[in-house]
N, C-alpha and C positions, 0 to 999 in steps of 0.2 A: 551654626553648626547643625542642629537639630533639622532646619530645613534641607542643608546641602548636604545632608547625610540619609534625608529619609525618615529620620528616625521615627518612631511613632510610641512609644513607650521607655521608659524611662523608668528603671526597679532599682531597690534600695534592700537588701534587707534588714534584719532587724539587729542582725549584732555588727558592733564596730567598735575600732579603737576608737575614735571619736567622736564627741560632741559634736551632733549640725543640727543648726546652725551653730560655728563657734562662738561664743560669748562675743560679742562686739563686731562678729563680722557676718559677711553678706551668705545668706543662704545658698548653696551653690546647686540647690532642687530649683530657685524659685523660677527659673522660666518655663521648667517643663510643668511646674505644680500649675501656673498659671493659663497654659495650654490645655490643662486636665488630662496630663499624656504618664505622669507622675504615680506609680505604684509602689505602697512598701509590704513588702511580703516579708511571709518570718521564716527566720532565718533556722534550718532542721536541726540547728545544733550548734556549739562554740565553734566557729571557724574564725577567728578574728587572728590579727597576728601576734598579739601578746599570747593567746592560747596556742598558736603554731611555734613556739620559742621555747614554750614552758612543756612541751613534748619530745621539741629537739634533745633540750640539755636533758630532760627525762630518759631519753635511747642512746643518749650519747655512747655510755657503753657496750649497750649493743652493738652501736655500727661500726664503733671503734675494734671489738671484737672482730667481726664480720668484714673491713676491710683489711683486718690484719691476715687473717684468713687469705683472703683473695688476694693478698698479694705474696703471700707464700706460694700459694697455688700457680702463680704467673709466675714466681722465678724458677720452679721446678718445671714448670713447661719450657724456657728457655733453654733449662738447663740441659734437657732433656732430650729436645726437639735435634730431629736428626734431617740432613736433606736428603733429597733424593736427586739423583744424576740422571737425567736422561739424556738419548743419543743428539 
């Protein structure tokens, strides 16, 4: 894939939900590591997805707010909305 792709570098960074290599299994960097095409850069911040879940259920109430909001706002525009006739 790396060839039929072109690829030339291959980045990692430094946060993730998981362990790699997993405990007993096959590294799945080692062909590009062994190419030397293999970079792990650090990662500017918690972006992982256990940290994107634990901000959802954190705003929940916000958006829960926020689309209750907009959809009042959308039935009053139905409600509202008049046509126009032309010739």
């Amino acid at each position: 894939m790396i060839t039929t792709f072109n690829i030339c570098l291959v980045v990692r960074g430094t946060v993730s939900d998981s362990k790699h290599p997993p405990d007993g299994d096959v590294d799945p960097y080692a062909a590009p590591k062994s190419m030397g095409i293999f970079r792990m850069i650090e990662s500017p911040r918690d972006t992982a997805a256990a940290s994107a879940a634990k901000r959802i259920v954190a705003n929940h109430d916000i958006y829960k707010k926020w689309n209750e909001k907009k959809g009042e706002s959308e039935q009053r525009y139905y409600a509202e909305k008049k046509f126009v006739y032309g010739d």
